[in-house]
N, C-alpha and C positions, 0 to 999 in steps of 0.2 A: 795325321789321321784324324778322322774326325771323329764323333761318336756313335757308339753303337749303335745299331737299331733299336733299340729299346731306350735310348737316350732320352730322356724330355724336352732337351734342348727345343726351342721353338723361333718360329721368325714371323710376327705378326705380318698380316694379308688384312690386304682390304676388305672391310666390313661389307655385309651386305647393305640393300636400300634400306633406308630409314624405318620404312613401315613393317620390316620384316621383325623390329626391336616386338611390335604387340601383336603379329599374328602368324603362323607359320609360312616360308617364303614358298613361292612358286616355282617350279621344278620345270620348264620346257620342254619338252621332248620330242624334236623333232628330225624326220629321217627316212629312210626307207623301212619300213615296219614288212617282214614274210614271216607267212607262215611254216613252219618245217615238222614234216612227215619224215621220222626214219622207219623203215619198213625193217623187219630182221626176219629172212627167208631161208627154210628148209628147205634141199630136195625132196619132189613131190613123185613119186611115180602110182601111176594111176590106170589101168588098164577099161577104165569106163568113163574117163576125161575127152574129149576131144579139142580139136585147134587148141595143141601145146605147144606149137611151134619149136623149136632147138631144145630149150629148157623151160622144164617144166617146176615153178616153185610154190610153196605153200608157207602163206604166215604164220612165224612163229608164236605171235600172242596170244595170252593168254586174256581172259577179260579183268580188267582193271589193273594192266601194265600199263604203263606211259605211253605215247608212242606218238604224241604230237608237240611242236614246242611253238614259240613265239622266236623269232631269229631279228638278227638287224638291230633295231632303234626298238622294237617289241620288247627285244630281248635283255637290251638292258632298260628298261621300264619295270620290266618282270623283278628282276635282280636289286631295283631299287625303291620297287613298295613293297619288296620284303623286308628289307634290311630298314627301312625308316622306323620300325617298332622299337629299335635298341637305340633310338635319340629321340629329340624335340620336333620328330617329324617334318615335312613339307608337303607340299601338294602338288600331285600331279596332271601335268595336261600333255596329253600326247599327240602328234600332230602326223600325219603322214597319208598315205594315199591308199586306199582301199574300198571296196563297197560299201555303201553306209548300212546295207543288212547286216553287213557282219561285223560292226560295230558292237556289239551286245557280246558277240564269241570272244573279240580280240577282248574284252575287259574281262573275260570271264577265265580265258588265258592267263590274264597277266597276275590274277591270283589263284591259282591252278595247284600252286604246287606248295603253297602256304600251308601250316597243320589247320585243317579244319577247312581247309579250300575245298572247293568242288572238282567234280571227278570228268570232267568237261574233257582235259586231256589223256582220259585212258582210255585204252580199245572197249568196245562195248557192243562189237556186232551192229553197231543200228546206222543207218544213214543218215539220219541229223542227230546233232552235239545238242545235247540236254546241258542247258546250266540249272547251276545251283538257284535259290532264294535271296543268299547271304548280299547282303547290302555292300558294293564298291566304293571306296571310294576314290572316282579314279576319273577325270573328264578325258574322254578321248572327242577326237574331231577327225573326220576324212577331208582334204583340202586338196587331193586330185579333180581335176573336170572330167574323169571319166568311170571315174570309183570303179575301179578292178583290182582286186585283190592278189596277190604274188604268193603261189604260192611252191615249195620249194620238197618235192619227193626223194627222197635218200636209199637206196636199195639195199641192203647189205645180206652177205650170205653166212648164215650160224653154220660152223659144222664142227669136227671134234679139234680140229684144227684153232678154231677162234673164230673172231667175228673179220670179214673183210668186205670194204663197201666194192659193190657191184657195178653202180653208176649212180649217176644224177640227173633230175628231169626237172627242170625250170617250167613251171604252168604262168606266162607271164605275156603281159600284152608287147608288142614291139613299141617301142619309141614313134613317133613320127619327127621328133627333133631332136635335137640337143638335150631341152632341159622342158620339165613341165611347168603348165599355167597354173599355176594352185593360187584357191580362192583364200583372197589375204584378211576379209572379212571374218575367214575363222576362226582368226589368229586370238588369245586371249587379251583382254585389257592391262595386264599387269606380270612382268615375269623379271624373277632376280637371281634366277639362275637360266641359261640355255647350253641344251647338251643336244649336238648337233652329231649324231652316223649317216657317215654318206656311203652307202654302198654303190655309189658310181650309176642309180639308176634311175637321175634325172631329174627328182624332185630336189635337190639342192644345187643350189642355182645361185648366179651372182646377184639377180632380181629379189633371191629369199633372203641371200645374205645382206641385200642391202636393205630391206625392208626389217630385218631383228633385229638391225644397227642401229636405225631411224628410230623403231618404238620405241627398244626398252635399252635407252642409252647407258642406262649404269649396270647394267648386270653384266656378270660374270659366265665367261663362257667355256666350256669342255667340248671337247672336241676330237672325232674320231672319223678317220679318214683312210681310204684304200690308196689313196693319192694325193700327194699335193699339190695342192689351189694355189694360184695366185690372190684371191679374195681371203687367204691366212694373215697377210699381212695389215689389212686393213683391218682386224681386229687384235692385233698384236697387245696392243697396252690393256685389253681386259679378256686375254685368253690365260685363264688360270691353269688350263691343262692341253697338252696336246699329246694324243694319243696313237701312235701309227703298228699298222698290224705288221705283216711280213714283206705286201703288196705293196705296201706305203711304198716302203724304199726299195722294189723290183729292182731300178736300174743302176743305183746305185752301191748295193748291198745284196748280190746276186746268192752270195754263199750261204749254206745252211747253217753256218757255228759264227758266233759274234764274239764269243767270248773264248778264253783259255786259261781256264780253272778259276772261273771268275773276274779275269781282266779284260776287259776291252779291245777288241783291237781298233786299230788308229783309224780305218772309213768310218765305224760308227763313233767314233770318239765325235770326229770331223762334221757326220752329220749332228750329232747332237749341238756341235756348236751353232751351227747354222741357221738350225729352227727355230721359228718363234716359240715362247710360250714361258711361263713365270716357270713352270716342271714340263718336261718331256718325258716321254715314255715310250721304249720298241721293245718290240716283243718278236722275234722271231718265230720260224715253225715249229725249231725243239724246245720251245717254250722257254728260250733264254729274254731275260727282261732284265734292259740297259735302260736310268732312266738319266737325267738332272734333274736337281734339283733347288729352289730356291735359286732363278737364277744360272749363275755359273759355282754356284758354292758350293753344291757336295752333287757327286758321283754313284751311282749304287746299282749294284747290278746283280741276278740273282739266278739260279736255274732250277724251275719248278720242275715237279717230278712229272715226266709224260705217260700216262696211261695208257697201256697196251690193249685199247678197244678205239677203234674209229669213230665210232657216235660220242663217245670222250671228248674228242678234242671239237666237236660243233658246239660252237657260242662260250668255246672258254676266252678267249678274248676280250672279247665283249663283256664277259664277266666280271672279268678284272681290270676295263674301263670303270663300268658301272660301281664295283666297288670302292678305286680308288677314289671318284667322285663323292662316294658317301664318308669313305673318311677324313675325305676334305673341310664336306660340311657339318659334322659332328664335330669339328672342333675348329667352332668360327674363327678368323681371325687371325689362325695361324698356319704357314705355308707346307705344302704335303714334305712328311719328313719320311725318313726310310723306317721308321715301325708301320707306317700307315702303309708301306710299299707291303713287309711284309702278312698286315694283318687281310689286304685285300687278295694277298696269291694264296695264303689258308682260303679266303671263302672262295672264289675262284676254280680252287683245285675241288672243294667242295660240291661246289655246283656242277664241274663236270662228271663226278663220281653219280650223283645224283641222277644223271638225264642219263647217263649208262646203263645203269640199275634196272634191273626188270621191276621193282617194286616201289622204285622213286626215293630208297632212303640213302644209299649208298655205302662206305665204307668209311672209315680210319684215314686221315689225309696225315703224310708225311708233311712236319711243316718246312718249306723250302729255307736252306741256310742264304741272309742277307750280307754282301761284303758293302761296306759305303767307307769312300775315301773322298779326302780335296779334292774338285775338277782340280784344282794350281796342281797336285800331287801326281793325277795321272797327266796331266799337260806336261810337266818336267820330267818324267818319268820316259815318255816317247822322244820328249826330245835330247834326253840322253842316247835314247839306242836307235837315234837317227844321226849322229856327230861322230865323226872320228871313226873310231873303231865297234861304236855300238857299244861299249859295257856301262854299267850300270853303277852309279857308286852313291848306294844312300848311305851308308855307313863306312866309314873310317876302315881300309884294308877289309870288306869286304866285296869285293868289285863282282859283279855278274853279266854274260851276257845273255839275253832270254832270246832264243835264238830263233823262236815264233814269233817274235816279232819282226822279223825279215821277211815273213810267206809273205804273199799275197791271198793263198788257199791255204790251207792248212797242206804242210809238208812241202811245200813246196815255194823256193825263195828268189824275190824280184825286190827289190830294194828302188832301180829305174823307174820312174813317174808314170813314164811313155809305157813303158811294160806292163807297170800294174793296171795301167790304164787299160788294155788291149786284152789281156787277162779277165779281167773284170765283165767285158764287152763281150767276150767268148762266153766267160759261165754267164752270162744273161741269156746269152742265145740257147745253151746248153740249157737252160735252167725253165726258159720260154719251151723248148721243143717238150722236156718231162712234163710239163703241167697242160699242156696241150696233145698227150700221147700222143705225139708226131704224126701228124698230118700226112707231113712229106719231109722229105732227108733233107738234113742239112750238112753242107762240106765246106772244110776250112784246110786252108793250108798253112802251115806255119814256115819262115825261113827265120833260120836260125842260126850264129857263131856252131862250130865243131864244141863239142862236149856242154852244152846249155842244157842238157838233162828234156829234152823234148818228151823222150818216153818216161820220164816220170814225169811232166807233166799231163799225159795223155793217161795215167794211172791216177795221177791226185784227181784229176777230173771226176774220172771216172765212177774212185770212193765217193767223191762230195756230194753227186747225185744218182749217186744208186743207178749208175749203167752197168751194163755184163761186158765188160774188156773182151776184145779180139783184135792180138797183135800180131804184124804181120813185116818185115823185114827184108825191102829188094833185096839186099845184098846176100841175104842168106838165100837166096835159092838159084836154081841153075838153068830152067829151061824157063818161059814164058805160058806155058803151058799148065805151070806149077801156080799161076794165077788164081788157075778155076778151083784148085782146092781150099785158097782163100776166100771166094765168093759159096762153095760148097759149105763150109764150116761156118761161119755168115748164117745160112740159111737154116742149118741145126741149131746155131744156138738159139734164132729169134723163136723156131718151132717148140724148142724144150724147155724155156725159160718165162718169166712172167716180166722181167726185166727187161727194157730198152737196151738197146746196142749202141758201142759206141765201136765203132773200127776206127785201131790207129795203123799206119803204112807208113815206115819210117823209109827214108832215104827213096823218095818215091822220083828224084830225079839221080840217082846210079843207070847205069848204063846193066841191061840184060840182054845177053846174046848180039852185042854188037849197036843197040839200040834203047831208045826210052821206055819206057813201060806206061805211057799216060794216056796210049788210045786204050789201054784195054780195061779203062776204068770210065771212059766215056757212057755206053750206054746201063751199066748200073748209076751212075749217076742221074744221068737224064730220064730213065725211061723203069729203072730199079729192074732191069732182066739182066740175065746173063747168056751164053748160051755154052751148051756143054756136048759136040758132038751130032750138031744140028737142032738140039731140042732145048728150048727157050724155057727157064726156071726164074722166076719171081723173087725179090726179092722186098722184103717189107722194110718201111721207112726206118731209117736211122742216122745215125750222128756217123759224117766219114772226116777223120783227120789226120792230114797229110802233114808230114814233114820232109823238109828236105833241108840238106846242108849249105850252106851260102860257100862259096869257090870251088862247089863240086864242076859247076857248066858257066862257063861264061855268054854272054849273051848270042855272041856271032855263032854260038852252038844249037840255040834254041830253034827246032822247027815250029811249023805250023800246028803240029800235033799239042807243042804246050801252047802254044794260047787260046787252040779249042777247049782243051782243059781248064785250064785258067779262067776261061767265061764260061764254066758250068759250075764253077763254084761260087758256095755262100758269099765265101769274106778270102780276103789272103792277108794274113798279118806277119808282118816282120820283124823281129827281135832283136837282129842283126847288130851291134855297137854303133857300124857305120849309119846304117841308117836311123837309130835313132838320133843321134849326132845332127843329122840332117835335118828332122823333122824336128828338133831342137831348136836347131837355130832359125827354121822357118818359122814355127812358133812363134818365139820372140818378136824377131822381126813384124810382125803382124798384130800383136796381143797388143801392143801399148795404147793403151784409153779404154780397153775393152772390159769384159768383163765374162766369164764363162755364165755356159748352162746347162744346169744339171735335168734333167729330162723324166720325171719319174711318169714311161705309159709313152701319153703326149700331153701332159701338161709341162709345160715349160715354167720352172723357177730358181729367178735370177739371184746368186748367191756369188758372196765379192772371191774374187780367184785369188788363188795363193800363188805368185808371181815362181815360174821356173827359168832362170837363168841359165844358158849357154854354159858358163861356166861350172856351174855346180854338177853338171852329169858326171864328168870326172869321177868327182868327188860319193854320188851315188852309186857310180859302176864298183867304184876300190871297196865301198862298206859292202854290196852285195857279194862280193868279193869274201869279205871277210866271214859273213852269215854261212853262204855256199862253202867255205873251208870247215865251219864249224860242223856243221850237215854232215860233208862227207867224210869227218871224223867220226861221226856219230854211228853213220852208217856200216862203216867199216869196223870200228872197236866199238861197239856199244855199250859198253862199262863203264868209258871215258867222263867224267864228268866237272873234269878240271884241267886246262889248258894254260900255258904261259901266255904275257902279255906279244911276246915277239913272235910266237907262233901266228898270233892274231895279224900283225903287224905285218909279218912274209905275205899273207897275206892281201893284204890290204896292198902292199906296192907293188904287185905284178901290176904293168902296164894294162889297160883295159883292152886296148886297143890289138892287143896279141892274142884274144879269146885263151886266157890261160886255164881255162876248167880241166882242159885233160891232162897238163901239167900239173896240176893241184892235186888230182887224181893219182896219177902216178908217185907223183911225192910222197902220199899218206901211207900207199903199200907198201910203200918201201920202207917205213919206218922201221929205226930199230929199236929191242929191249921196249916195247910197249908194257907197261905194268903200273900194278898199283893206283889203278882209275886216272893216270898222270901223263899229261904229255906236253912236253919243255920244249925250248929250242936244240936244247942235248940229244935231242930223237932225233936227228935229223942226219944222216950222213956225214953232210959238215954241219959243224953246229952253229945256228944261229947266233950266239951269243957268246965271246968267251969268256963272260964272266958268269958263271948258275943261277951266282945269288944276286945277281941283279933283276933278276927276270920276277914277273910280280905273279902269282896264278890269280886266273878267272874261272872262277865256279860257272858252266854252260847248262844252263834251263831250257829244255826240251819241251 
């Protein structure tokens, strides 16, 4: 264990440039710079209004509430000529693409909310922003060729209820390429720090990055990114901080929770190895923050308290880039250690209490509790409860297995590579349709071993991103007809709820009345109608997922009707043992010299692959095996919180290859004399073991 957050402990970092010894250093700041409008709207009713179209709203400000911010690269500018008053200061140059008229507002912005700032961002009724007198100091530059300013409306609706955002309206010019021309002439002559936010919208460019490179060779750079670049790497040896939001790792890190009561789990452990940077830092969207640090030498992971207001959570991110950066440089020399992690989620959490605030001061911040341990710590740690049997043994007879470390999603356990893989690929898409209020539906079919818990996985889904479950079960009904009450209830819950749908359809290749049931999901798929009776009902986009059982139909059984099916679907992913097995050994056979890649979006970057071996599925299937018995003990006696070592061990040696889940199932019900939080191999009908006192107990962590 390493030392506290409040430790002194330090690891000297390279100095800044030489000239920075006699004058304060320069601060770069370059990025996408918007402006952000949050609007906070009452219902209006008005009988002398006219063209109110559907709904009719009235702003709720008062004059001299807040209600404009600086967002992006603005925004931590803003965050960090505030906070240079409590150190040796530096200076700031901000660089990004906007009008050059409102060059004078954005400065006037960026100290807005300072005590004794001007009132530039409060409502004030008028149609131009009055700034203050007070003297900036603060060089801003516009280095777009078209100077258009981006700016960013937020709707939100107050009522007794709470505040909930409405929509978002992007004021922004379209791209005509890739990346913009920005005039390089604007650039400052001298900079010893660059803090680079790329919100993905052009002006950071392989052309800028290679022109920051070129100039100001020694300085140190931060860095904040909705994705990852390939041009990360090319600054590797002097990127002092890499900073990634939720979006960073979309594809890789689809799920909402990273953590489990502050540990890590193993994709973000993995990504953390992989990135460049002296400290890394993710931040999820429940505001859980995994960082490294120094290096691979200490671990620290934290979860800040979330704010129950929506304009809370705009620019806290960024916030707590911006701050980590400054307690970087307020203590030269030496590399971010975990007080610095937590003294920048206090101002962070501060800052969004603030911009929430009708009055701009805010409230009382909980300060978040920091855990920090060895990466070596949490590296040995995973890889005990990835061997053998999964337990865990830092100390001497006390062994444990943490049995969340099996999920893939929270609750739900895949131990198979190939599986988590496929998993993972699902909540991306699941995770792509939510943030995208589905467009149009997406359908997936799963095939899967007998007892692989299909419907709780189509339940953990469901929890992890907030869809409204509707499950539905061939085998349980008797006519074909009884269809349309599944597409009926379908359409009540999209009309009642505020929630996305996920429909799950288990056992969608059983036989009803003689026959399959897959035309009659064709035109909701393709066309989202139904019809009931002659009269055609609509159905709105949603998540459809199928399950079926693998040796329910053999092939020479399959009509024409499933592979129309089958080619109206999103994806078809298979679980199956055998065919993981398969895609195993094809794998193999293929990978040797290669290398994976990891996709975050579409940028592609090339990270060294962790070799899967033919042989070792076995050995993944038995541990999954072992996790999945612990589970369904849990679920079943949920008291239980101590198991024998040969309990574990049964098993782990079922044959994989036998889908033994609903044996394992079966097995547990039938236990006898369950008691005393305890279950031995002596529970067992015949007992595992005939010695008691050989058998060792595992404390199971939930």
């Amino acid at each position: 264990m390493v030392p506290s957050a409040s430790s002194s402990h330090e690891v000297p970092r390279s100095p800044l440039a030489p000239d920075s010894r006699h004058e304060p250093p320069n601060l770069l700041i370059i990025g996408d710079w918007v402006v952000d409008e949050y609007w906070r709207l009452v219902s209006h009713h008005s009988d002398i209004s006219s063209h109110t179209g559907f709904l009719h709203y009235r702003c709720a400000y008062q004059p001299g509430e807040i209600y404009i911010d600086l967002c992006g690269a603005g925004h931590v500018a803003r965050v960090l000529y505030q906070l240079r008053s409590k150190c040796c200061g530096y200076r700031i140059v901000g660089l990004g693409d906007w009008h050059p008229d409102d060059t004078e507002l954005m400065r006037h912005l960026v100290h807005a909310r300072e005590p004794g700032g001007c009132n530039v961002a409060e409502a004030s009724f008028r149609l131009l922003h009055k700034p203050c007198s007070q003297p900036i100091d603060l060089d801003l530059k516009p280095i777009g060729p078209k100077g258009l300013t981006t700016t960013v409306v937020r709707l939100y609706q107050q009522s007794e209820a709470g505040i909930r955002q409405l929509s978002r309206i992007d004021w922004e010019h379209p791209l005509d390429a890739p990346s913009i021309q920005v005039d390089f002439s604007a650039f400052p002559g001298a900079a010893d720090m660059i803090v680079v936010h790329d919100l993905r919208k052009g002006l950071v460019s392989d052309d800028v990055i290679r022109h920051l490179k070129e100039t100001y060779p020694a300085a140190r750079w931060y860095v904040r990114t909705k994705a990852l670049q390939p041009w990360l790497e090319s600054v590797r040896d002097r990127l002092e901080l890499l900073f990634l939001a939720p979006h960073g790792l979309g594809a890789s890190m689809p799920w909402e929770h990273w953590l489990h009561e502050q540990k890590p789990t193993l994709p973000i452990l993995d990504a953390l190895r992989e990135l460049p940077g002296e400290a890394v830092v993710l931040v999820s969207e429940n505001r859980e923050v995994v960082g490294r640090l120094r290096l691979h030498d200490i671990c620290v992971t934290s979860e800040s308290v979330r704010i129950d207001n929506p304009i809370a959570q705009v620019g806290w991110s960024s916030a707590l880039f911006a701050a980590l950066i400054f307690e970087m440089h307020r203590r030269p020399g030496t590399a971010l250690a975990p007080r610095d992690v937590e003294e920048a989620l206090k101002y962070a959490s501060a800052a969004s209490e603030t911009r929430a605030s009708q009055d701009g001061r805010g409230r009382p911040i909980v300060t978040p509790a920091i855990r920090a341990t060895s990466w070596e710590e949490e590296r040995r740690t995973w890889e005990q409860a990835q061997d053998n049997l999964g337990i865990i043994s830092e100390a001497p007879g006390k062994p444990r297995l943490e049995v969340w470390r099996g999920c893939t999603v929270p609750g739900y356990v895949a131990c198979i590579q190939e599986k988590r893989d496929k998993i993972n690929q699902l909540g991306k898409r699941l995770r792509a349709f939510k943030h995208s209020r589905g467009q149009r539906s997406l359908s997936f079919l799963l095939r899967a071993d007998p007892g692989a818990g299909k419907t709780l996985l189509a339940k953990t889904l469901a929890d992890e991103f907030g869809f409204s479950l509707v499950r539905w079960d061939v085998t349980q009904i008797l006519r074909r007809d009884e269809l349309l009450d599944l597409f009926d209830k379908i359409a009540t819950q999209q009309a009642s709820g505020d929630q996305p749908v996920l429909v799950f359809v288990d056992e969608i290749n059983a036989f009803l009345e003689g026959n399959f049931v897959y035309g009659s999901f064709l035109a909701p798929l393709e066309e989202g109608t139904y019809s009931r009776r002659g009269q055609i009902y609509s159905l709105k986009p949603c998540i459809w997922l199928f399950a079926a059982t693998v040796g329910r139909t053999s092939p020479s059984e399959v009509p024409d009707k499933v592979s129309d099916f089958e080619s109206r679907l999103t994806k078809i992913y298979r679980f199956d043992y055998q065919t993981l097995q398969e895609e195993r050994k094809r794998a193999q056979e293929a990978r040797e010299g290669q290398v994976a890649h990891v996709y975050v979006d579409t940028a592609p970057v090339q990270l060294p692959y962790r070799d899967r071996k033919t042989s070792d599925l076995p050995h993944e299937a038995r541990l999954e095996q072992v996790y999945l018995g612990a589970m369904m003990i849990h679920r079943e006696y949920p008291d239980i919180d101590r198991v024998s070592k040969s309990v574990l061990k049964h098993f782990h040696d079922f044959p994989p290859e036998t889908s033994p889940a609903r044996q394992m199932r079966g097995e547990i019900n039938a236990l006898r004399n369950v008691q005393y939080g305890t279950i031995t191999g002596a529970n067992w009908e015949k007992p595992l073991l005939e010695k008691r006192g050989d058998d060792e107990l595992v404390r199971l962590v939930f």
